[in-house]
ROFI-502466 format. One line per field, with one value per residue (C-alpha): residue number from 1; residue in one letter; x negated, y, z negated. Coordinates in Angstrom, 2 decimals, padded with zeros to 5 digits, always signed. Layout:
nr [NUM  ...];
rest [a  ...];
c1 [X  ...];
c2 [Y  ...];
c3 [Z  ...];
This chain:
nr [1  2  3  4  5  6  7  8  9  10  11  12  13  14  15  16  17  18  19  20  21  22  23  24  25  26  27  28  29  30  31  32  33  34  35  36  37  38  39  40  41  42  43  44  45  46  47  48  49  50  51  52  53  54  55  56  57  58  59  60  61  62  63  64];
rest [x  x  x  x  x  x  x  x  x  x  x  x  x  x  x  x  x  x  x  x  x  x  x  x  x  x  x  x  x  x  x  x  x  x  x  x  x  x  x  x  x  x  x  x  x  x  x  x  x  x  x  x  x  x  x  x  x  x  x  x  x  x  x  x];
c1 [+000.00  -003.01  -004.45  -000.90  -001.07  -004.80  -003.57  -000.55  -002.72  -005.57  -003.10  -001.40  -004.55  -005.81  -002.32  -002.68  -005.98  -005.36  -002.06  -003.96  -007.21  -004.69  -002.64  -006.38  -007.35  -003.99  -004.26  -008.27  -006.88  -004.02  -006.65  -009.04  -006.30  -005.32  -009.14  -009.38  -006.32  -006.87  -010.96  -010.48  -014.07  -012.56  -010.96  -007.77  -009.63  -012.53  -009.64  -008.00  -010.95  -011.66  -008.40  -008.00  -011.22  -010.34  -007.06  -008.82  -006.95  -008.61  -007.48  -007.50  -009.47  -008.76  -004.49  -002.61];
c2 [+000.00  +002.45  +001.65  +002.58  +005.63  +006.57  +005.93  +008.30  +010.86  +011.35  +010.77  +013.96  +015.87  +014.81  +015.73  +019.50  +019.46  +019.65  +021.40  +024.53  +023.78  +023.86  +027.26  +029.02  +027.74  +028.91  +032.71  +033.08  +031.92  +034.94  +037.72  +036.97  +037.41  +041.05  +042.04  +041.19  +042.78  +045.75  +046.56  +049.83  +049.31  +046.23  +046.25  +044.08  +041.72  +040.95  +040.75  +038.21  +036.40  +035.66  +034.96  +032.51  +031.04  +031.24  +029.18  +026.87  +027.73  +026.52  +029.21  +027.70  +030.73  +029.20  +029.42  +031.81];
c3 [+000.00  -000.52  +002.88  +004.67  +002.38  +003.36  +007.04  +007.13  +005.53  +008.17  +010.64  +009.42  +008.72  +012.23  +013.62  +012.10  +013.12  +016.99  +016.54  +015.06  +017.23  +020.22  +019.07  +018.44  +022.10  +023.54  +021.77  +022.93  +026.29  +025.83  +024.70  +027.75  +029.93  +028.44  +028.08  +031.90  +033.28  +030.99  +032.32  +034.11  +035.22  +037.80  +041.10  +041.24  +043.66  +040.98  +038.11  +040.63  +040.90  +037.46  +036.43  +039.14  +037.75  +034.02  +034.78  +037.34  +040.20  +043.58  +046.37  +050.06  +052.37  +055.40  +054.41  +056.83];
């Protein structure tokens, strides 16, 4: 009965664990995005560019 108690307890704490890693990921994510769309030192084409790269987005040049 300990062991199953032991075992419900990491798996919480491991549980909580990525939920908060995952919510601090998701707001730096959120605050990169403002910072670069708020630089008045960049064009839009170099803010387009590194968003596009910051969310992995693959952009076809050869697309009509």
């Amino acid at each position: 009965m300990m062991l199953v108690k032991k075992i419900i307890k990491s798996t919480v704490f491991c549980g909580i664990g990525i939920l908060v890693g995952k919510t601090v990921s998701e707001q730096k994510h959120k605050n990169t995005v403002k910072k670069i769309l708020s630089a008045d030192y960049m064009d839009d084409h170099t803010k387009i560019k590194l968003l596009q790269d910051l969310n992995d987005i693959k952009v076809n040049k050869n697309s009509h």
